[in-house]
N, C-alpha and C positions, 0 to 999 in steps of 0.2 A: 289477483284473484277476481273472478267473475263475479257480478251483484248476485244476489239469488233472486231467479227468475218471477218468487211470487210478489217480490216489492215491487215489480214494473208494470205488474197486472190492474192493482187499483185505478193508479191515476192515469191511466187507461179508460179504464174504464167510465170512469168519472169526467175525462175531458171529456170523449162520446156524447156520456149522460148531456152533459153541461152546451154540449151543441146542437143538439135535440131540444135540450129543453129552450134555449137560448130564441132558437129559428121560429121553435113552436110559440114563444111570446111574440116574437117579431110579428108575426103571423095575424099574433090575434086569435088563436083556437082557443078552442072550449077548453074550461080546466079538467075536465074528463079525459079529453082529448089529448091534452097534452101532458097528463102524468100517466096514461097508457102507453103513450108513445114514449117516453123517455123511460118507464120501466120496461115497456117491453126490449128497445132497441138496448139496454143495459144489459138487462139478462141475457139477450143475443149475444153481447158484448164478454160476459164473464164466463160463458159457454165456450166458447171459443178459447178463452187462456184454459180451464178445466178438462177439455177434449184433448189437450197436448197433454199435460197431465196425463188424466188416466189409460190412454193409449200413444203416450211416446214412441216408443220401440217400436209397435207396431204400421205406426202411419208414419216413422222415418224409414223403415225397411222397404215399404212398399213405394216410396219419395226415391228412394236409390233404388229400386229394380226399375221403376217408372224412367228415370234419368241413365241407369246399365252404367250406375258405375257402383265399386267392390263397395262391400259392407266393413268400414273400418271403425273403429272406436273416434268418438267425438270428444273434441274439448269443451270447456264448459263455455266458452262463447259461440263454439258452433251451437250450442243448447239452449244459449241463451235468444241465439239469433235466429232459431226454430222457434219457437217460443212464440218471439216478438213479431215474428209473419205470420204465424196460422190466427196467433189472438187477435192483431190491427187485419188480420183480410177481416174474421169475422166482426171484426167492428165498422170498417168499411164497407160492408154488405149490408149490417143492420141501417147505417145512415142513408145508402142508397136505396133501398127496402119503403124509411120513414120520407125520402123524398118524391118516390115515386108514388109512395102507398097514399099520401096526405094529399097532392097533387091529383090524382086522379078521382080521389072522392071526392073533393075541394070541386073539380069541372062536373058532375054528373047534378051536384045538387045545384048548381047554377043553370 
């Protein structure tokens, strides 16, 4: 039997958190600065497992007409494994987002 999909989302979400926050100390940022950025890139983070969620069906349907192949019933690890790609892109996106977004303000005020 497959884990259920919402036990995978936290510490997901939390290692993110925890690598944001981690870079953001390394760094040396502001503490403004750096609990913005590790809630913001969170909530990015938990957005992403929530969007599979409440539009499943609809964003795998258009995932298989996008790929032309037949609309068949999923096991619960193919569900689980939709899941754990659309939540880690969006957690991947948010870290890339706080690298690029911290980084380029970081060069302007210098």
């Amino acid at each position: 039997m497959a884990p259920h999909p919402i036990l995978l989302a936290p510490p997901i979400v939390l290692l993110t958190m925890a690598v944001v926050f981690g870079d953001a100390h390394r760094r040396e940022l502001p503490v403004r600065t750096k609990a913005a950025w590790t809630l913001g890139v969170g909530t990015l983070s938990l957005t992403g497992f929530v969007v599979v969620f409440a539009f499943d069906s609809a964003l795998y349907r258009q995932y298989l007409l996008l790929l032309g192949k037949p609309l068949v019933v999923r096991t619960p690890y193919e569900l689980l494994v939709w899941l754990l790609t659309v939540g880690t892109a969006f957690s991947a996106l948010g870290c890339f987002v706080y690298a690029i977004g911290t980084r380029v303000r970081a060069g302007r005020t210098t």
